[in-house]
N, C-alpha and C positions, 0 to 999 in steps of 0.2 A: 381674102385679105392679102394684100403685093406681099412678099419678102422681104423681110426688116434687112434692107440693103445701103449703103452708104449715098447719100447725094452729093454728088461731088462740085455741087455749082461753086462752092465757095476754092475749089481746086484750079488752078488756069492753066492753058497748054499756052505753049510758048507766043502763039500768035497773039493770047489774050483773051480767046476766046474759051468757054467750056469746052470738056471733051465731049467730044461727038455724041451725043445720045445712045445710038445704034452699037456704036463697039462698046459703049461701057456697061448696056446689056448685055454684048455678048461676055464680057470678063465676067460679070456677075453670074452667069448662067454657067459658066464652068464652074464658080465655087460652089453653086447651090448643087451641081451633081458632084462634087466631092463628096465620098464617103463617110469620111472622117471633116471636125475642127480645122477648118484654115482658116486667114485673110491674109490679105497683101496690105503692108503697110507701107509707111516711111517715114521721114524727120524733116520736121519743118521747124528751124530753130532746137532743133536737139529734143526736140519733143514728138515723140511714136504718132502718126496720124493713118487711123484706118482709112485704106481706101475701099479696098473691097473684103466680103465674109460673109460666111454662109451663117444660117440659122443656130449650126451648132457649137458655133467659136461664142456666138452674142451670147448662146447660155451660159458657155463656162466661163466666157474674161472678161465678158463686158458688167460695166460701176450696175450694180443696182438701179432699176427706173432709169434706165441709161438714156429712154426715149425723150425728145421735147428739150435737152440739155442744153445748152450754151456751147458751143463748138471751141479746140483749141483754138484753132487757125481755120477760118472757113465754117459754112454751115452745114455741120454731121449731124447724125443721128445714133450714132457712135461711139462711145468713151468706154476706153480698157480700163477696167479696174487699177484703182492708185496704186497698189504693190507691185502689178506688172507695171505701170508705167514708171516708177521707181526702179526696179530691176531692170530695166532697160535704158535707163539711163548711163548705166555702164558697159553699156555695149559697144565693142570698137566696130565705127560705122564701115570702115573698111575689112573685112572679113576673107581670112585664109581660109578658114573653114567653119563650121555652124557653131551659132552660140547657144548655151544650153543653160539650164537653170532649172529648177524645181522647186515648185510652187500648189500651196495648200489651199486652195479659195477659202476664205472665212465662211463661217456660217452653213447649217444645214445641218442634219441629225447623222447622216455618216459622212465622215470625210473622206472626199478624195483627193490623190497625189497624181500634182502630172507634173512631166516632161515638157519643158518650153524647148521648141528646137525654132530657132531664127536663122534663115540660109539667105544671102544675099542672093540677088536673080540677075542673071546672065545680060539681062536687055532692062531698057530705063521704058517709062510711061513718061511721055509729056515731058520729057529731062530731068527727069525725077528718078533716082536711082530707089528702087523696090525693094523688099526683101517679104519673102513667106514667110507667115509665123504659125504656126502648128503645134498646138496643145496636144501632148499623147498621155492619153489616160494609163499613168504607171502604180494606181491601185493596189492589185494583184502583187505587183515585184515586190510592192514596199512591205505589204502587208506579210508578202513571204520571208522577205529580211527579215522585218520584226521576230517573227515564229521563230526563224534560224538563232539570232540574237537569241531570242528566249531559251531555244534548247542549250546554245551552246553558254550559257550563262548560268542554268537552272539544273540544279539534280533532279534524272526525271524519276526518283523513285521518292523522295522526299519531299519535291518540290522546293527544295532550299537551295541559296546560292550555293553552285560547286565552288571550286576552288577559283576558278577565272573569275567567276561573277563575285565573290570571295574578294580577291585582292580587286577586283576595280572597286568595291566600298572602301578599303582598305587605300586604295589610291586618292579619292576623293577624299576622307577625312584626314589625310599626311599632308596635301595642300593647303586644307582650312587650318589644322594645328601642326604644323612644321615646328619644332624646338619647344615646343610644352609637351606634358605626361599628362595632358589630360584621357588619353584614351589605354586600351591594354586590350591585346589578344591575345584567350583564354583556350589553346588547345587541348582537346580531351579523345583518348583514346581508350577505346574497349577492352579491355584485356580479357584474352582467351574467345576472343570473338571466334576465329578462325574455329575453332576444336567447337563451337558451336553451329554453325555452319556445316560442318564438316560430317560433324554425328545426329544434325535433327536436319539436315536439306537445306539447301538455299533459298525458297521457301518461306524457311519458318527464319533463316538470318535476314532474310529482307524484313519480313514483318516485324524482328526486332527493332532494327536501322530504325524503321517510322517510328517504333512504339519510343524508342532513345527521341527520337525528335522533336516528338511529342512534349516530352517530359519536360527537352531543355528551353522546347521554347515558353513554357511554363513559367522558367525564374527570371527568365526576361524585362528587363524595366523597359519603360520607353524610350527609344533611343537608342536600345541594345540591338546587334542585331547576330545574326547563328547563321551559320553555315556547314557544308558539308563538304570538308577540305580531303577525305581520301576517304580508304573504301570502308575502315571503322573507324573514323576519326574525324570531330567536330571542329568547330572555331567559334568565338562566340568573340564580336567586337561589341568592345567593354565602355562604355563611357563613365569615365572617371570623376564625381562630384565631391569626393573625400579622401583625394588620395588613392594608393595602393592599400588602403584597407577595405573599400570595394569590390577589389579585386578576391581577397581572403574571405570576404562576406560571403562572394558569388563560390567560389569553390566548397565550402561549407554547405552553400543548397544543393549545389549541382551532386555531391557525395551524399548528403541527404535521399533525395531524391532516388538514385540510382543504387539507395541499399536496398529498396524495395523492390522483391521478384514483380518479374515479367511475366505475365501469362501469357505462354505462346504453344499452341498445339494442345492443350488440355494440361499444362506440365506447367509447372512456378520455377521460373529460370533465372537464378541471379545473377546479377551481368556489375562487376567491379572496373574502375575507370582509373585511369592515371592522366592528370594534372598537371601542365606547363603552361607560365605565361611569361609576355613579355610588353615591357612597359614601351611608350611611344618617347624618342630622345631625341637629342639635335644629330642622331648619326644618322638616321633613318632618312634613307632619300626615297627607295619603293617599297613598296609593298612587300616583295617579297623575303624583303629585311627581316621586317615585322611577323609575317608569318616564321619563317626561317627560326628565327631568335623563339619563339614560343615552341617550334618543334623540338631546339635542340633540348630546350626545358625538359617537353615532353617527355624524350628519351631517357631522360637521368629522372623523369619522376618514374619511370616503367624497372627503373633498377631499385632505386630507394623505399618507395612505397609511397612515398609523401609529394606534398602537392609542391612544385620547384618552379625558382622564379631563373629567370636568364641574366647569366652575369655577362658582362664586358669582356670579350675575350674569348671566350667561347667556340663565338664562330670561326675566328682566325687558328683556332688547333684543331679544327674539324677540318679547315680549308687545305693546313698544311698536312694533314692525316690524307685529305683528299688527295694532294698532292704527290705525297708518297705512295699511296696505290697505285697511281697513274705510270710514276719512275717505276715500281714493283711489277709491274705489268708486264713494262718493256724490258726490264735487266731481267726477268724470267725466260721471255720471249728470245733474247739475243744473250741469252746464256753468259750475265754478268755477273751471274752469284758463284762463288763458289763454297766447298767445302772445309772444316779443318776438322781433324781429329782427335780426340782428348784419351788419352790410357785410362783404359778402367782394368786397375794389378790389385794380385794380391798384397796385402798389407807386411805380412809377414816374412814374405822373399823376396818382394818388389816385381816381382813374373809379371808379365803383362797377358792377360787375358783376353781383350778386346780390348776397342775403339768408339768411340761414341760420336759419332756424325755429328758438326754444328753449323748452321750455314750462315755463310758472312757476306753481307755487301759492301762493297765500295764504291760510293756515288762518285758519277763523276764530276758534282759540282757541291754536294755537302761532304764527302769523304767518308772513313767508316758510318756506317749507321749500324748503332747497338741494335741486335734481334730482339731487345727488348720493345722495341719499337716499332720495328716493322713484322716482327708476325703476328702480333695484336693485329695490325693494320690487313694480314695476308687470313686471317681467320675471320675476320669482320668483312670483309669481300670477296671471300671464296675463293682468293688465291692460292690458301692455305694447301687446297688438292692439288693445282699443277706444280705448288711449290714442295709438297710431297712426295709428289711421284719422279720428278727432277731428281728428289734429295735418296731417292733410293736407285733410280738407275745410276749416277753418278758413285755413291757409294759401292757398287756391285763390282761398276768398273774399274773404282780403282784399286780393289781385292784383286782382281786380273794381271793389275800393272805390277801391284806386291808383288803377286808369285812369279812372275814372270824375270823382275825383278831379282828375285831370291834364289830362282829356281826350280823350287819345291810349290808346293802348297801350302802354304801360312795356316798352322792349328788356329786362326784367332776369327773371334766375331766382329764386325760391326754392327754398332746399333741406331737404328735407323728411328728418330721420333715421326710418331702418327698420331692427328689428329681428328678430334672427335668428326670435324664434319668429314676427312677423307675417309675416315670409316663407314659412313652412311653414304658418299655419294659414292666414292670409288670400288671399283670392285678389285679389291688388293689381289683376289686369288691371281682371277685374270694377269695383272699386272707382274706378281709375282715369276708366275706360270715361265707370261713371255721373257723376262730377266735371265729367268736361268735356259731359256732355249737358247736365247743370244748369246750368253755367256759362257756357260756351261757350270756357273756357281752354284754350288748345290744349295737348299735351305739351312744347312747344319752350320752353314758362315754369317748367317744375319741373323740378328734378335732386331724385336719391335717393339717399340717403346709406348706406350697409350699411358696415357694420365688418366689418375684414378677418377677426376670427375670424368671422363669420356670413357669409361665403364659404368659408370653408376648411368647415366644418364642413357645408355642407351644398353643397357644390360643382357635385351636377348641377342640383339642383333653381335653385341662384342662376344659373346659365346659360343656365336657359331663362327664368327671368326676367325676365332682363337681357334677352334677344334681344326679348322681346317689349317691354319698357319703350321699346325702342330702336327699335321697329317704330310706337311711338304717340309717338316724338320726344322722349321723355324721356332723360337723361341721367344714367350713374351716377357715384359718388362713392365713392371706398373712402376710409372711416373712418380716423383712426388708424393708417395706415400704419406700419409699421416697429414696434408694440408687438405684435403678434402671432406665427405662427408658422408663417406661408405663405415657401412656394415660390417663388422668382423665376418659375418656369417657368408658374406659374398667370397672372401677367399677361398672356400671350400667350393663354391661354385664354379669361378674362372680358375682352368687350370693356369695359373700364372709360376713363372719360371725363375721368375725375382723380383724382390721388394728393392725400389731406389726410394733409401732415408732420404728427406728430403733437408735442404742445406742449413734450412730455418732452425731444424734442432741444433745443428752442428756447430751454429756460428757460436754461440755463449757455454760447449758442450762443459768446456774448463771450469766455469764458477758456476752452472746452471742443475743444479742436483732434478731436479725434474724433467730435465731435456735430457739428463743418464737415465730417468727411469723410465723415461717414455722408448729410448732406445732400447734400452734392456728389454724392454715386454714385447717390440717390434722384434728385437733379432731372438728373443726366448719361442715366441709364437712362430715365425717364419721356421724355424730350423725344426719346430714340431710337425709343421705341414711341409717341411721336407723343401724350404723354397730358400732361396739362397737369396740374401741382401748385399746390396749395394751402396754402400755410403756416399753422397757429395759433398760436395768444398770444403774438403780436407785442408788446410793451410797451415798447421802448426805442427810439429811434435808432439804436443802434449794430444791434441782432436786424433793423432795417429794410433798413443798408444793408448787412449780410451776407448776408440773402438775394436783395439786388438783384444783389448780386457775382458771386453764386451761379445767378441766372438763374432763380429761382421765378418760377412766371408770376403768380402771384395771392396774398393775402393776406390774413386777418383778427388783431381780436385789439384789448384796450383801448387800444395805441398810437393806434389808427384810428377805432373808436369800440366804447362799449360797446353790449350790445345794445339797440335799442331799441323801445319802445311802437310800436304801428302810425303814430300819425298823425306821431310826429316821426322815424320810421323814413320816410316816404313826404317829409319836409320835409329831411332829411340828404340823400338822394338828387337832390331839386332843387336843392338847393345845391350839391355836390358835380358834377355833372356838367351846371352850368349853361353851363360852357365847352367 
């Protein structure tokens, strides 16, 4: 059987005549040893006309029953499938370089994907400008994309969308409902996952993750769909038929659901969830609004205990919070913060005893910013350590500058506030250690100030310490006294050096008979374990001699002085205790 090859009688070369018989075997007999899909085409009237192709172009491009057809222009035996001849229609007949295209033949039980590469040809036939067309089978590529797509799309421990495949549903449904609540994303996180994990193996938190999976894709309606947006943290896009009270439905199962233990490893594990969502608005332009808005939920439902919906606003004090870490970062960095120091005196002679470190910024485009503000900010992003360990070599130094200053050696302390997490990450001894090498300050000039939750909370590790702060002459300070949630029985435990009343009793001490009795038991109890109190915000006469009444041994606060600059901080002190 000859080669289902093109007859080109209905083609003419320029004399008028058919081409040569002889050469247009030979053209045919190079593409039938081509390896691979070619033919040589061209355009006759803008329409693709095969001239020559081998056997295995005719199986991939060529129309179905291609044989015995009706020819465009001339009589072939030849016609390229309608999609290619429509795709080629927009081909610029003049070509810089190859035109390309990819295309799915219809029909058949697996599909394949090729590669249309069309190269215009150097030399004309018969004054007919040529071009090769060459289908490359790109099967394997596509199908590897797909797989790629898949993983990078898929959680591969779940099988559920991550968080990318996540917000592209999350992107599609914001185009269809742009400016209606008909939809809502329901973020759900694990609480105490980690300490799970941690104490039964990775392991046994993976097989949770599914077994959580499992369960949510349970309360699922149709229409719903779940995902796995972090490493214990769900999302569940909500489609809304009755409002946000859908939304209160689905939390209700989802808490349902997840009262009931886990069995994992032979052991009944009960695994408790916290609750944020956020409704779809005309503000939402992507995706990651939508999730963003249901996380910040999230986080305020992991404080509160309850399930919390995302208000307006929100984002924009997270953003400028964000924003202020960033400023914080760099005024640490290029040493924009500085110091001031507040007198902590005895009540009864005015003596000044110590100093109490407080660190202040000055933006240089918002201006002061209250500490109220940014060490929440510097404790919530781990600033708080370099921001601590700044606030203690600064303070050492300028104990240097006093004496130097003065002359002598200043009998006074300053006190240096430490927080809970530079207690855990930093190693104070260390840090200490090298302060007084550099300096030559001994420990017996610094006290350290830890807040009473950042003892409770981390109670062996603040114990040892403590012992060792105590072993280098330093002395400690517990915080905020009385605003926390400690134990009497813990003071017998941390050797602590002083109780700081905290200001909350102080502010109403005048007409508040309960904030006098609560003081009285704090300084009745301290002065039996031998521990000497410290009153804050002091501001009146009357709060002064209440706490004299009361037998506080020491004192600060704006009655006494605000805090102040280094050098009139060092000139308050030579006044003060010139007698």
């Amino acid at each position: 059987m000859p080669d289902p090859i093109l007859k080109t009688t209905g083609v003419m070369s320029d004399s008028g005549r058919p081409f040569d018989e002889a050469s247009e075997n030979l053209q045919q007999s190079y593409f039938n040893a081509m390896p691979f899909p070619a033919a040589l085409i061209t355009f006759n009237n803008k329409k693709p006309v095969v001239l020559f192709c081998n056997q295995n172009f005719i199986d991939i491009a060529s129309e179905p029953k291609t044989a015995n057809l009706s020819p465009w222009e001339g009589d072939t035996t030849v016609k390229l499938h309608p999609e290619l001849v429509a795709a080629l229609k927009y081909m610029p007949l003049s070509q810089d370089k190859p035109y390309q295209f990819d295309w799915m033949p219809p029909g058949g039980q697996k599909k394949r994907c090729y590669k249309i590469i069309v190269t215009m040809m150097g030399c004309q036939i018969q004054g007919m400008t040529c071009y090769l067309m060459v289908p490359v089978d790109n099967t394997q590529a596509v199908e590897l994309q797909s797989t790629m797509r898949m993983k990078i799309l898929r959680d591969s421990l779940t099988g559920l969308p991550n968080r990318i495949g996540f917000s592209r549903l999350l992107d599609d449904v914001i185009l269809l409902e742009k400016g209606t609540a008909s939809v809502a994303v329901i973020a759900i996180d694990l609480i105490r996952f980690s300490r799970i994990n941690e104490s039964m193996g990775s392991v046994v938190g993976d097989e949770l993750l599914v077994s959580v999976a499992r369960r949510l894709t349970s309360v699922l309606r149709p229409g719903d769909r779940l995902g796995r947006i972090g490493g214990d943290q769900f999302g569940i896009l909500l489609s809304l038929h009755h409002g946000t009270s859908d939304v209160w439905h689905a939390a209700r199962r989802i808490k349902a659901l997840m009262s009931t233990p886990f069995n994992l490893a032979n052991l009944k594990v009960k695994v408790n969830c916290a609750i944020g969502f956020s409704l779809m608005d005309d503000r939402i332009e992507v995706s990651e609004d939508l999730l963003r808005d249901a996380q910040i939920a999230l986080k305020r439902a992991k404080e509160t205990d309850h399930v919390e919906v995302y208000n307006v606003g929100e984002a924009s004090v997270l953003q400028k919070r964000f924003s202020l870490e960033t400023d914080l970062r760099r005024a640490i960095d290029n040493g924009d913060l500085h110091l001031v120091y507040q007198p902590i005196l005895s009540p009864y002679n005015k003596k000044i005893v110590g100093f109490e470190a407080l660190a202040r910024w000055n933006h240089e485009t918002l201006g002061p910013v209250s500490p109220a503000e940014f060490i929440p900010v510097a404790e919530e992003s781990g600033l708080i350590v370099p921001l601590g360990r700044w606030a203690l070599e600064s303070s050492v130094h300028t104990q240097q500058q006093w004496d130097k200053q003065a002359g002598y050696t200043l009998p006074i302390r300053v006190s240096v506030n430490v927080s809970a997490l530079q207690l855990m990450r930093d190693n104070l001894t260390q840090l200490i250690t090298d302060i007084k090498k550099q300096t030559g300050i001994n420990g017996e000039r610094l006290t350290l100030e830890l807040t009473e939750s950042a003892l409770m909370r981390y109670p062996e590790q603040s114990i040892s310490v403590i012992n060792t702060m105590h072993e280098l002459g330093i002395k400690i300070s517990m915080d905020d006294f009385g605003t926390g949630y400690s134990s009497l029985s813990y003071l017998k435990t941390f050797p602590i050096d002083h109780l700081k009343i905290d200001r909350s009793f102080v502010t109403n001490l005048a007409e508040d008979k309960t904030a006098i009795a609560i003081t009285r038991a704090i300084t009745s109890m301290a002065s039996t374990l031998s521990i000497k109190t410290i009153v804050e915000g002091i501001e009146t006469p009357e709060q002064k001699k209440i706490i004299m009444d009361l037998g506080c041994d020491y004192a600060q606060g704006f009655y006494f002085s605000r805090p102040l600059p280094v050098d009139e901080a060092i000139a308050f002190y030579m006044a003060s205790n010139r007698n």
